[in-house]
N, CA, C and O atoms as a Tinker XYZ file with bonds, in Angstrom:
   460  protein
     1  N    -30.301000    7.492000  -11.644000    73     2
     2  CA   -30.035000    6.561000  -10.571000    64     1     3
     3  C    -28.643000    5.952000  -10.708000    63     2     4     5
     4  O    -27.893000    5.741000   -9.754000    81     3
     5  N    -28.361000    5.682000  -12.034000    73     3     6
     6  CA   -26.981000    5.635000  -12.050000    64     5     7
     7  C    -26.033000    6.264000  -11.791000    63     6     8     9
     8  O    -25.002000    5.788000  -11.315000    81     7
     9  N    -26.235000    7.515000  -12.080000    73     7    10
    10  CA   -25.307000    8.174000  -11.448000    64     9    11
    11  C    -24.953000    8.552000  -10.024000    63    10    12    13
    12  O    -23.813000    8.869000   -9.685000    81    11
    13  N    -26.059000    8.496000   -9.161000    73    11    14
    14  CA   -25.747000    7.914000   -7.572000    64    13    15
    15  C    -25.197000    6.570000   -7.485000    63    14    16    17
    16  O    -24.177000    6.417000   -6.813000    81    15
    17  N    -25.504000    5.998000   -7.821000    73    15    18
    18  CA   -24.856000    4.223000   -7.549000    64    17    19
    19  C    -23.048000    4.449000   -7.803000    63    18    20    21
    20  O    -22.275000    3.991000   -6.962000    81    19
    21  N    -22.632000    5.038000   -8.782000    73    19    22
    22  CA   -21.642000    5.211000   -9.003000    64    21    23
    23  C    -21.015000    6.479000   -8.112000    63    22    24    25
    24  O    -19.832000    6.466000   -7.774000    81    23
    25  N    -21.797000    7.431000   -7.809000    73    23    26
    26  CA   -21.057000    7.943000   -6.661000    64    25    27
    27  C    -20.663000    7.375000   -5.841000    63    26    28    29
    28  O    -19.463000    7.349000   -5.566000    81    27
    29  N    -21.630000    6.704000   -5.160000    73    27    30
    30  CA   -21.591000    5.930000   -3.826000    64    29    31
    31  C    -20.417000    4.845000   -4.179000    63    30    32    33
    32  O    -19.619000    4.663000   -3.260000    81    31
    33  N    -20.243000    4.251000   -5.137000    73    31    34
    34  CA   -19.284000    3.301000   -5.191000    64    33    35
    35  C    -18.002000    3.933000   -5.199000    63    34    36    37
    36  O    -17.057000    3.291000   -4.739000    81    35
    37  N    -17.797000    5.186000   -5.683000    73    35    38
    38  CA   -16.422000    6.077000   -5.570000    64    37    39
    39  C    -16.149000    6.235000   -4.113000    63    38    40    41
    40  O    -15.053000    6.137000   -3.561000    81    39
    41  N    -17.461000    6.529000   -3.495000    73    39    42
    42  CA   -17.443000    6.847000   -1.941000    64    41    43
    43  C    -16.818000    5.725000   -1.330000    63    42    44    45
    44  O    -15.856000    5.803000   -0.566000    81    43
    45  N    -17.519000    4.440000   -1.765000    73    43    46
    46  CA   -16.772000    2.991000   -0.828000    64    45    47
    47  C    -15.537000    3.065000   -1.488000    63    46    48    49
    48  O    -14.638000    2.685000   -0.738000    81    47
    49  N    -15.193000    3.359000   -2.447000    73    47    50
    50  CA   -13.841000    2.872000   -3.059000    64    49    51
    51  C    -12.689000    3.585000   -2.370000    63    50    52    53
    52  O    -11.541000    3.164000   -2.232000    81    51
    53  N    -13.246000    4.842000   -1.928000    73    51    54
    54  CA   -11.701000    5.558000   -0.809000    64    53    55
    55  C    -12.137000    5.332000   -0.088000    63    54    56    57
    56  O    -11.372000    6.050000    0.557000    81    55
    57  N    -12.878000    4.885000    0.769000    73    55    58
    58  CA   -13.393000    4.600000    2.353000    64    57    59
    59  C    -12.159000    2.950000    2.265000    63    58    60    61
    60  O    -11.193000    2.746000    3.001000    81    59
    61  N    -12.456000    2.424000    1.604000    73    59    62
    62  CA   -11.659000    1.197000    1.227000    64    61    63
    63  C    -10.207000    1.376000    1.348000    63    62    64    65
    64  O     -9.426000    0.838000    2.134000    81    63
    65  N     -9.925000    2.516000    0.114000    73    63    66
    66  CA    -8.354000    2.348000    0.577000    64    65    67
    67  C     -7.642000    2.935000    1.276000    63    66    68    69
    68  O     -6.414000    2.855000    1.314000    81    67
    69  N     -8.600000    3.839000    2.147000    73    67    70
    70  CA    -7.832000    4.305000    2.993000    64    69    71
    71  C     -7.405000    2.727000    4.477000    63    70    72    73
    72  O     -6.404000    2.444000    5.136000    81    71
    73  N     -8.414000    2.307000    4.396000    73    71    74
    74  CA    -7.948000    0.561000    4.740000    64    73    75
    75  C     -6.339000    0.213000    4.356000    63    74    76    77
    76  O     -5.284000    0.130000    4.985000    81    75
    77  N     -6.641000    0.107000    3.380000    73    75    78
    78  CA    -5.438000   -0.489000    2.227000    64    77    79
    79  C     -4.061000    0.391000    2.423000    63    78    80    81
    80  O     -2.929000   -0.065000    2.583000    81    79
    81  N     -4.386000    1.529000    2.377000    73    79    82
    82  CA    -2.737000    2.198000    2.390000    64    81    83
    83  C     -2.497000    3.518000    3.389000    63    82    84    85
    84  O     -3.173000    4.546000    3.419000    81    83
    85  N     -1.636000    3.265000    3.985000    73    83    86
    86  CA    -1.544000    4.157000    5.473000    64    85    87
    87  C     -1.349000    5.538000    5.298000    63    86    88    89
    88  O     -1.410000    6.253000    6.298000    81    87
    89  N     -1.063000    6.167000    3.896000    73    87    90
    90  CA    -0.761000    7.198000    3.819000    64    89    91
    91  C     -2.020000    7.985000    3.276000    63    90    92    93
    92  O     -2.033000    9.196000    3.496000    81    91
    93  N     -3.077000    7.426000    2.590000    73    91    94
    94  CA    -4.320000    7.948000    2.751000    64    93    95
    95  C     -5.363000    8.316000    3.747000    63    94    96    97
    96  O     -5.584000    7.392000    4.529000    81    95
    97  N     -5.920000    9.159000    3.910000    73    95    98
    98  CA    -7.078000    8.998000    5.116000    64    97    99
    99  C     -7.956000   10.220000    4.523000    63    98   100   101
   100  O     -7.745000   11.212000    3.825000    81    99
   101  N     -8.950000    9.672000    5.115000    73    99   102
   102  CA   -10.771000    9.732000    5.054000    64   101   103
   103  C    -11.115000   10.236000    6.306000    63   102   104   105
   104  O    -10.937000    9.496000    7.273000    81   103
   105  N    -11.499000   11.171000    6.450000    73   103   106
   106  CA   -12.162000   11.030000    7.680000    64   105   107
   107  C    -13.448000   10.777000    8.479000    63   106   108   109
   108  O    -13.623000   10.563000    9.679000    81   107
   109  N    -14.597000   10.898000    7.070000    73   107   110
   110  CA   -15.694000   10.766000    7.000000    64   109   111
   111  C    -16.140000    9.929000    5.901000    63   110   112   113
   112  O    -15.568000    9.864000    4.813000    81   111
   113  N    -17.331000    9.204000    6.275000    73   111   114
   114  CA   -18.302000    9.047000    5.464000    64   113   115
   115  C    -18.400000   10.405000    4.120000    63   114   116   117
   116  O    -18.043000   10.559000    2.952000    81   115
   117  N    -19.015000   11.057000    5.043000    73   115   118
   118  CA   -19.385000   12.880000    3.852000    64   117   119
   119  C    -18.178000   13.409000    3.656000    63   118   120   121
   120  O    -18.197000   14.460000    3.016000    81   119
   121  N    -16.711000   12.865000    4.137000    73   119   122
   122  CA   -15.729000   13.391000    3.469000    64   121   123
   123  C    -15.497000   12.741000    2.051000    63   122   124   125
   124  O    -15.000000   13.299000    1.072000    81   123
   125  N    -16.084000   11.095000    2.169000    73   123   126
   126  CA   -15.915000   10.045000    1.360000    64   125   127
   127  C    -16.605000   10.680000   -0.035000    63   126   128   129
   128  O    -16.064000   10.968000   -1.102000    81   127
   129  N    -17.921000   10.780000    0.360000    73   127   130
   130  CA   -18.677000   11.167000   -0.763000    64   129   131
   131  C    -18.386000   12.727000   -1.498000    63   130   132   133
   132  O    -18.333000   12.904000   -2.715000    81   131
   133  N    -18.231000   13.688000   -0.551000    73   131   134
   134  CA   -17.525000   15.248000   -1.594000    64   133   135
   135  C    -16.131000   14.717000   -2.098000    63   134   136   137
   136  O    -15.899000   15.029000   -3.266000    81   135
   137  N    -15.441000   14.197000   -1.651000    73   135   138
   138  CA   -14.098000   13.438000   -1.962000    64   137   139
   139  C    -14.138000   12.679000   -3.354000    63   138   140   141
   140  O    -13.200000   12.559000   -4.142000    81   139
   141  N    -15.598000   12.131000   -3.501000    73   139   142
   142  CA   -15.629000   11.661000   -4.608000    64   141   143
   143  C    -16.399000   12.072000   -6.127000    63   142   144   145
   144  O    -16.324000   11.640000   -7.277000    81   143
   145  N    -17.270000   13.293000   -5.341000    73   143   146
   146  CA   -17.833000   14.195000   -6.539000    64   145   147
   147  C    -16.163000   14.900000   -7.122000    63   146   148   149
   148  O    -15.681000   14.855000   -8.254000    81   147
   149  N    -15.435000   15.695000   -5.495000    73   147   150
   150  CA   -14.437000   16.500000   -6.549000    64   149   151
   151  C    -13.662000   15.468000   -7.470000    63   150   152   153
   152  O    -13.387000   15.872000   -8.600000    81   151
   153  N    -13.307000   14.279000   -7.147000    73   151   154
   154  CA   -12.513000   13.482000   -8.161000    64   153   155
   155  C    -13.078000   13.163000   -9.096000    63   154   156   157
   156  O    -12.498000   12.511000   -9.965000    81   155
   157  N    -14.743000   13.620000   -9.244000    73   155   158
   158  CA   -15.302000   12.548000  -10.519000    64   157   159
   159  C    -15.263000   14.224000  -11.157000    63   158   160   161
   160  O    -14.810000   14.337000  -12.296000    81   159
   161  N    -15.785000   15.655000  -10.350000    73   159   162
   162  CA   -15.175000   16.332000  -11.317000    64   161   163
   163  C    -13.984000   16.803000  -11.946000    63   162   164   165
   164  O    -13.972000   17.196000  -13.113000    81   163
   165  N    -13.179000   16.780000  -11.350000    73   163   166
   166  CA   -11.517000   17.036000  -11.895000    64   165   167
   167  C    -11.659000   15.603000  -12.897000    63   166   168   169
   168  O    -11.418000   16.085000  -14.004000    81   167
   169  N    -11.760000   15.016000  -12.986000    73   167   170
   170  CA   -11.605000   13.940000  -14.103000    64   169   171
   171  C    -12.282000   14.090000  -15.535000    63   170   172   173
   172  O    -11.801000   13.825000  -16.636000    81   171
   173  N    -13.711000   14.661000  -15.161000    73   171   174
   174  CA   -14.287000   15.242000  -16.225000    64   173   175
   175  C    -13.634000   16.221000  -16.804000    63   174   176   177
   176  O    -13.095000   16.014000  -17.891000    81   175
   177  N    -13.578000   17.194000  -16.320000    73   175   178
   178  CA   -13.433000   18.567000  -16.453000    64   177   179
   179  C    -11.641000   18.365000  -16.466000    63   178   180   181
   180  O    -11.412000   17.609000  -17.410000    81   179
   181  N    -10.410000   18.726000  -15.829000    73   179   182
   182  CA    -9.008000   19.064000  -16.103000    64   181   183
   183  C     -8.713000   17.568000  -16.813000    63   182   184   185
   184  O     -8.233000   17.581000  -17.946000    81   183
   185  N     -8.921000   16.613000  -16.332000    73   183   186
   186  CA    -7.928000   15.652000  -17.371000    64   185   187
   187  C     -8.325000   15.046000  -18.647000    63   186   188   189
   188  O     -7.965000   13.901000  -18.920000    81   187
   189  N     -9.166000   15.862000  -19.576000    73   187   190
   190  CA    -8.784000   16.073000  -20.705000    64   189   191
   191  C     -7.870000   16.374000  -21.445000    63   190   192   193
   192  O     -7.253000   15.761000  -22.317000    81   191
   193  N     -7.776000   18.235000  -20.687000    73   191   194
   194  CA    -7.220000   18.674000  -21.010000    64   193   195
   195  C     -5.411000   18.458000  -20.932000    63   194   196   197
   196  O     -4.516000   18.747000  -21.726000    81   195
   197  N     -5.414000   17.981000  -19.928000    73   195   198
   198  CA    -4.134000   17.591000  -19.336000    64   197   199
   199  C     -3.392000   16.293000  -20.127000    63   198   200   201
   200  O     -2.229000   15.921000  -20.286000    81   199
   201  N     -4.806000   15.792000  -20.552000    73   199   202
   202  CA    -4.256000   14.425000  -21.591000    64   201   203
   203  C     -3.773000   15.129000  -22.918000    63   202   204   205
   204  O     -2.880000   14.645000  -23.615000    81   203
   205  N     -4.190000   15.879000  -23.109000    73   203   206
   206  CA    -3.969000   16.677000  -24.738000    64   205   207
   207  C     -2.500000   17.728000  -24.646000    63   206   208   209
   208  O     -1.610000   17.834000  -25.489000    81   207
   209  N     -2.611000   18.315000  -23.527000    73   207   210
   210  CA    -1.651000   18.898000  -23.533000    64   209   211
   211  C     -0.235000   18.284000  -23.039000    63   210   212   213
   212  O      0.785000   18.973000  -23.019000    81   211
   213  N     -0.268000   16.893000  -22.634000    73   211   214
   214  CA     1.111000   15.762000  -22.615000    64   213   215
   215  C      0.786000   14.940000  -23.327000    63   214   216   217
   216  O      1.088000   13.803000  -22.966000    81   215
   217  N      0.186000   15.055000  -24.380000    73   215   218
   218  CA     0.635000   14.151000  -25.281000    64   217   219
   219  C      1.798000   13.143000  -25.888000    63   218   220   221
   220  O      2.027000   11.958000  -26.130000    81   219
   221  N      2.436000   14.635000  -25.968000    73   219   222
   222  CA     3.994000   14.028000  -26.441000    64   221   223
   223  C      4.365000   13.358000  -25.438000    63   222   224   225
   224  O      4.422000   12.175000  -25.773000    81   223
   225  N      4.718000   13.537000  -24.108000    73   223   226
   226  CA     4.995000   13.118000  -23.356000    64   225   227
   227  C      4.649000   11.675000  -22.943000    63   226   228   229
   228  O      5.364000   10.778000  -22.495000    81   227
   229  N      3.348000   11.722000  -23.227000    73   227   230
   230  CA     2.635000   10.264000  -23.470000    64   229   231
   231  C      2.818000    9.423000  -23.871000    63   230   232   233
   232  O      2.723000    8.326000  -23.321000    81   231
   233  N      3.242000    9.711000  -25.292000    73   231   234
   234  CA     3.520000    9.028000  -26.532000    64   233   235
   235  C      5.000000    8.130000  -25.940000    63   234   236   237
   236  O      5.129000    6.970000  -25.549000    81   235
   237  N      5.915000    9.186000  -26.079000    73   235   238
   238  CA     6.947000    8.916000  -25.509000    64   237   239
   239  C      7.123000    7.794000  -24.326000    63   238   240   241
   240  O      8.118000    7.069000  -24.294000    81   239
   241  N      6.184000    7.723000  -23.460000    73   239   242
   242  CA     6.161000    6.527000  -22.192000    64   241   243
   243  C      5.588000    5.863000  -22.729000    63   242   244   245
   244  O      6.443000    4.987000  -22.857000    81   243
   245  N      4.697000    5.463000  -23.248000    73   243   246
   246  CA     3.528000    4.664000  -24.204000    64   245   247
   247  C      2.580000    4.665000  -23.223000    63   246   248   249
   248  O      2.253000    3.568000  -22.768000    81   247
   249  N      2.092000    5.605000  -22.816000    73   247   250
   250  CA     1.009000    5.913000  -22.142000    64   249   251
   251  C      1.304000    5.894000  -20.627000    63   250   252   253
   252  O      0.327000    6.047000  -19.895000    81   251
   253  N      2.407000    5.742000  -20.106000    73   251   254
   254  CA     2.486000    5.379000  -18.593000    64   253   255
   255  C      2.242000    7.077000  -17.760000    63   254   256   257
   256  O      1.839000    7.230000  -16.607000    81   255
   257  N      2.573000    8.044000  -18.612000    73   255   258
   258  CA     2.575000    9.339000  -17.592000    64   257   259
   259  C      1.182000    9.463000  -17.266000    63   258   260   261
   260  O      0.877000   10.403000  -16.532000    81   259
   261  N      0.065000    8.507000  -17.769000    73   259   262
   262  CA    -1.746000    8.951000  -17.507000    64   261   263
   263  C     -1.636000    8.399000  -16.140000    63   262   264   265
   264  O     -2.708000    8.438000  -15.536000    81   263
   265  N     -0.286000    7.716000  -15.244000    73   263   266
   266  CA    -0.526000    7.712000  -13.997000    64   265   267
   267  C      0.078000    8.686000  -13.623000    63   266   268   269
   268  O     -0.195000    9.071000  -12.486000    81   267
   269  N      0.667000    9.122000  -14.068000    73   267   270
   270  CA     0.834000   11.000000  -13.148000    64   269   271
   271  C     -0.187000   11.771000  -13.408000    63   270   272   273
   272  O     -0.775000   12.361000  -12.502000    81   271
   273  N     -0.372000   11.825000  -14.083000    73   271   274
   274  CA    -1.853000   12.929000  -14.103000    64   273   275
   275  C     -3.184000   12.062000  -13.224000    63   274   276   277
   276  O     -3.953000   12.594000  -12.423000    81   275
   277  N     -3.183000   11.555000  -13.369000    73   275   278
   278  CA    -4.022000   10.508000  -12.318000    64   277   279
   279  C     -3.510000   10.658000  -11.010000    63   278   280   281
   280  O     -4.390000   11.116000  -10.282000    81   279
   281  N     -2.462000   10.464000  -10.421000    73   279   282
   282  CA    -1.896000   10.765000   -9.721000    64   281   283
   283  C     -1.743000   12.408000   -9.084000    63   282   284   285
   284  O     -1.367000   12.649000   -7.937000    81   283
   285  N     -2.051000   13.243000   -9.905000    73   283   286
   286  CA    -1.925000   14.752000  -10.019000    64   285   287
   287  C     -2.819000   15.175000   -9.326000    63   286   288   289
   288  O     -2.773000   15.930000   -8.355000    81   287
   289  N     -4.124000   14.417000  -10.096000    73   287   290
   290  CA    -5.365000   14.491000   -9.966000    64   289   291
   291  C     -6.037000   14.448000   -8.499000    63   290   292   293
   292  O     -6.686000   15.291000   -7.879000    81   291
   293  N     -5.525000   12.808000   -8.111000    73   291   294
   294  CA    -5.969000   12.634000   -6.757000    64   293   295
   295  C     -5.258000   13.569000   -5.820000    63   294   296   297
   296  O     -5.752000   13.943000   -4.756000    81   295
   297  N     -3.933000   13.973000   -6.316000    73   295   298
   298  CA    -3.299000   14.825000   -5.221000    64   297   299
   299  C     -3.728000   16.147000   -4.663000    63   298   300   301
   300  O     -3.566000   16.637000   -3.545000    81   299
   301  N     -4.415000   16.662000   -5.916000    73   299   302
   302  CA    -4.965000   17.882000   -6.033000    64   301   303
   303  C     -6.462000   17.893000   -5.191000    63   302   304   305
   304  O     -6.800000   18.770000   -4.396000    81   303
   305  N     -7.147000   16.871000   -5.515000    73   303   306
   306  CA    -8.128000   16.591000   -4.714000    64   305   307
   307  C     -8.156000   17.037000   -3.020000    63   306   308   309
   308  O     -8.878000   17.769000   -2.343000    81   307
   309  N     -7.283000   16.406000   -2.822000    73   307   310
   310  CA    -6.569000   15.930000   -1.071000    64   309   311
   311  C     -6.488000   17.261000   -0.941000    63   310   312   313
   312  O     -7.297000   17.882000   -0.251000    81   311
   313  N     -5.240000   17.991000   -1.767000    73   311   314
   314  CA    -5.032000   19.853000   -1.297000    64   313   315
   315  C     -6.176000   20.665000   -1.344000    63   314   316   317
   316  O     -6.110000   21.679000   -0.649000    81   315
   317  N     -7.221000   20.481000   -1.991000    73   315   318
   318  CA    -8.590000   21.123000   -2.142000    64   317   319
   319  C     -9.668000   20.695000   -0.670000    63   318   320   321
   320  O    -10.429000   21.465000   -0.084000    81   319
   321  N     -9.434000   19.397000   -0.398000    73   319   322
   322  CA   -10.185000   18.942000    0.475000    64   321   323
   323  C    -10.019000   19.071000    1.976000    63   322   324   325
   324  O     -8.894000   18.667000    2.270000    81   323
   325  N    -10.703000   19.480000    3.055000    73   323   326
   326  CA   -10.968000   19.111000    4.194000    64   325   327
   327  C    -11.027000   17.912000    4.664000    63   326   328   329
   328  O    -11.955000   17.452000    4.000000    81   327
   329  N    -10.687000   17.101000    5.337000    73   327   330
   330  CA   -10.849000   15.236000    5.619000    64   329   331
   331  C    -10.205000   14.575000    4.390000    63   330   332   333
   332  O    -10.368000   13.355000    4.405000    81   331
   333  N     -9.482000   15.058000    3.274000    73   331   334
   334  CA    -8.992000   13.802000    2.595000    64   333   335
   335  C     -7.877000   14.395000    2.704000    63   334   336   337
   336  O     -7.726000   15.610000    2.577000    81   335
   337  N     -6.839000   13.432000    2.994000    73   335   338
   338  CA    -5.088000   13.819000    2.810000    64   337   339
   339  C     -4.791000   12.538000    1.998000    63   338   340   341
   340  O     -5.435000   11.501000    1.839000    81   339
   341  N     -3.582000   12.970000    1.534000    73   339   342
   342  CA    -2.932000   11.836000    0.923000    64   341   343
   343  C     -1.007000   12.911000    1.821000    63   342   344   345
   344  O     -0.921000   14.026000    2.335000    81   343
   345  N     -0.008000   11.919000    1.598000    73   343   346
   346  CA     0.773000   11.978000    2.694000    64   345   347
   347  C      1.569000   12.996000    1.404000    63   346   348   349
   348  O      1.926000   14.134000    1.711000    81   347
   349  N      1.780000   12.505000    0.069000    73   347   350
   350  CA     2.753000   12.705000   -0.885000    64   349   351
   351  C      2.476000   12.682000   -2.085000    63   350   352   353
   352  O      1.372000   12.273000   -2.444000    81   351
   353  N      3.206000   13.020000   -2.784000    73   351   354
   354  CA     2.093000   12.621000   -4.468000    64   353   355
   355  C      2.838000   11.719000   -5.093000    63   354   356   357
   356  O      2.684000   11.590000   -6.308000    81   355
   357  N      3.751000   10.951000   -4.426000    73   355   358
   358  CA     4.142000    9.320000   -4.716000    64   357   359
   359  C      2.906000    8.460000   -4.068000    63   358   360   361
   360  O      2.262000    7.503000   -4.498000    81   359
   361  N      2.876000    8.877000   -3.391000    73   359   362
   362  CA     1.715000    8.160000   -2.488000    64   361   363
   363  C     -0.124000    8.766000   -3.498000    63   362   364   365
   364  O     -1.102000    8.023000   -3.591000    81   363
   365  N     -0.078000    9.707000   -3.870000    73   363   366
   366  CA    -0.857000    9.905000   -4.398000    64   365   367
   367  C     -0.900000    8.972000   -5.842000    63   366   368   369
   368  O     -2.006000    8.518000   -6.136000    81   367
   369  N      0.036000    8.722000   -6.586000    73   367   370
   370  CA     0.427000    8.285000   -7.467000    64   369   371
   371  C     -0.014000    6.425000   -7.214000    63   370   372   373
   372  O     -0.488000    6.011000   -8.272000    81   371
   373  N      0.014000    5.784000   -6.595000    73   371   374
   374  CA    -0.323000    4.947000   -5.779000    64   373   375
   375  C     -1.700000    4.884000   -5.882000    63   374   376   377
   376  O     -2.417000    4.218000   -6.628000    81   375
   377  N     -1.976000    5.756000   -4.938000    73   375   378
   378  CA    -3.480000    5.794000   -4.642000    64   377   379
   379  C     -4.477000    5.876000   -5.471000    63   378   380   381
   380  O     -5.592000    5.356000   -5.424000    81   379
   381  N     -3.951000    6.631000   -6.303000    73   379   382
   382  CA    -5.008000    6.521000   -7.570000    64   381   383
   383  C     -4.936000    5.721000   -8.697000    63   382   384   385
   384  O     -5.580000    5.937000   -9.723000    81   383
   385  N     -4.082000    4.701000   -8.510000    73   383   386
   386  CA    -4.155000    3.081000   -8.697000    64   385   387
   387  C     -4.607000    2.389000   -8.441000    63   386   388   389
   388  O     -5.146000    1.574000   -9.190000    81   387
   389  N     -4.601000    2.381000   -7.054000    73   387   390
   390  CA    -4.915000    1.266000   -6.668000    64   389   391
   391  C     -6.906000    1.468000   -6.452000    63   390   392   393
   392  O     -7.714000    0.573000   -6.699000    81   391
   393  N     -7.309000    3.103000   -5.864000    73   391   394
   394  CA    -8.507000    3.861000   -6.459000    64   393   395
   395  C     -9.011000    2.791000   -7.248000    63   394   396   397
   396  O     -9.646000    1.863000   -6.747000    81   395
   397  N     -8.688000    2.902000   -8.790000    73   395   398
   398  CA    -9.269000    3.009000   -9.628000    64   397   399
   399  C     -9.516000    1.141000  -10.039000    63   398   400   401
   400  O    -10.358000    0.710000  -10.827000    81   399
   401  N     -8.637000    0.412000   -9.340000    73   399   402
   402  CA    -8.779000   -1.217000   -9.145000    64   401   403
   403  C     -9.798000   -1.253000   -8.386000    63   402   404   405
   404  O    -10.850000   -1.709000   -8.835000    81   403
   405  N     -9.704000   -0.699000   -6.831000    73   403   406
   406  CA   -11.308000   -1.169000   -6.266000    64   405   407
   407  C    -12.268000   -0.357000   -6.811000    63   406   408   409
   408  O    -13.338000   -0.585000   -6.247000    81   407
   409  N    -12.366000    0.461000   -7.627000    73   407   410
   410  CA   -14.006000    1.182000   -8.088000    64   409   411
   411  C    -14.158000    0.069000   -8.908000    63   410   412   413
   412  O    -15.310000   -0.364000   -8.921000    81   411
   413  N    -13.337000   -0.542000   -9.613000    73   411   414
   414  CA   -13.485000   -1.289000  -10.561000    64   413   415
   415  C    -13.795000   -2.292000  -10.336000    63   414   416   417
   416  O    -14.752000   -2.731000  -10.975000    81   415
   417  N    -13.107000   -3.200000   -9.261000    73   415   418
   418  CA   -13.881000   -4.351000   -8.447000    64   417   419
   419  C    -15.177000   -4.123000   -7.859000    63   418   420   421
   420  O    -16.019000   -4.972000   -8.150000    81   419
   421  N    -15.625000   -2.971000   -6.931000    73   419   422
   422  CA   -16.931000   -2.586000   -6.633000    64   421   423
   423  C    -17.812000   -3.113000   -7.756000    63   422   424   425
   424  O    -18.521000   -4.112000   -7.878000    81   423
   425  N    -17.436000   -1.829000   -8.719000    73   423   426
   426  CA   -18.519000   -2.295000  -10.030000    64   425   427
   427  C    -19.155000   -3.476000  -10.730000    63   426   428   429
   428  O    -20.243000   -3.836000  -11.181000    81   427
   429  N    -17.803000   -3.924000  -10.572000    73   427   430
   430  CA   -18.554000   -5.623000  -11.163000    64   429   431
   431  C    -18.893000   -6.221000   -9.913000    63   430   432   433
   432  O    -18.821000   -7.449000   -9.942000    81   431
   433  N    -19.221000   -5.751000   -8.884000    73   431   434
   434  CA   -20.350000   -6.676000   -8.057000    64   433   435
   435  C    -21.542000   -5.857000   -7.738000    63   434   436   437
   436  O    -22.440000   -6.196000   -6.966000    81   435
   437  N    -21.472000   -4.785000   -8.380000    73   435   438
   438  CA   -23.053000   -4.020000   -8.814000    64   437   439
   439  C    -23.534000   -5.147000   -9.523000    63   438   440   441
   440  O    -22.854000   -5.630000  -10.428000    81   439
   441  N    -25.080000   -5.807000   -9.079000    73   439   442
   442  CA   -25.407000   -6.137000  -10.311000    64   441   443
   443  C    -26.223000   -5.706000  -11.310000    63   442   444   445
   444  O    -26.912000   -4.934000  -10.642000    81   443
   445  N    -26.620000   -5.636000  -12.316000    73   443   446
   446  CA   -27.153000   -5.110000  -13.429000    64   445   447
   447  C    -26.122000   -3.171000  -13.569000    63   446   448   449
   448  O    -26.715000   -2.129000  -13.849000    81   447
   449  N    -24.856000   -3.250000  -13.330000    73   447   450
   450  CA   -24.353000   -1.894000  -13.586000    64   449   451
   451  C    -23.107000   -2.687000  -14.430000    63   450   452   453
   452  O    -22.502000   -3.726000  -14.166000    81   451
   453  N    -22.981000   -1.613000  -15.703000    73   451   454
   454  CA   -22.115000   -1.870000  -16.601000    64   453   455
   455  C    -21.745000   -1.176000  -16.615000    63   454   456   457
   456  O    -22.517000   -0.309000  -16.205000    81   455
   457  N    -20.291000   -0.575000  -17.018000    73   455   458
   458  CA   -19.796000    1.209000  -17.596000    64   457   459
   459  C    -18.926000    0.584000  -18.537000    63   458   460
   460  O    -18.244000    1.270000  -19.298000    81   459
């Protein structure tokens, strides 16, 4: 059950910013929600790997390039997807910032949901 609750909150969380920033768009509800399985899988699954293999690179920013790959991430999403665009992958870069603030606000007004 948790793990629907937290879909669905990924789902409100781009339904949200596409609100928030003009260069995102949603076009659906059910774009919202496949929109948010592929991002919860590319997150599982490639940015591991992607963390391991920029490491150095990492190191070097003190962690700031995990918003490009974050950024990568959501962009890649959008090119995979039907109904989700993002305009740019500056804008993607963005987006999956600001993303990851409202899932995060969502969450703490789940009540009884912790992660």
């Amino acid at each position: 059950m948790s793990l629907i609750i937290g879909w669905a909150i990924n789902a409100v969380s781009l339904l949200l910013l596409t609100w928030l920033l003009p260069a995102v768009n949603v076009a659906s509800v059910g774009a919202a929600l496949i929109a948010a399985l592929v991002l919860g899988l590319l997150n599982a699954v490639i940015r591991p790997v992607l963390l391991v293999l920029t490491l150095p690179v990492n190191v070097l920013t003190l962690g700031l390039f995990t918003f490009v790959i974050n950024g990568f991430l959501f962009w890649l999403a959008a090119r995979m997807l039907d109904g989700f665009e993002v305009r740019s992958f500056g804008w993607a870069i963005l987006a999956a910032i600001v993303y990851s603030l409202i899932s995060w606000a969502v969450s703490a007004l789940v009540p009884g949901r912790r992660d």
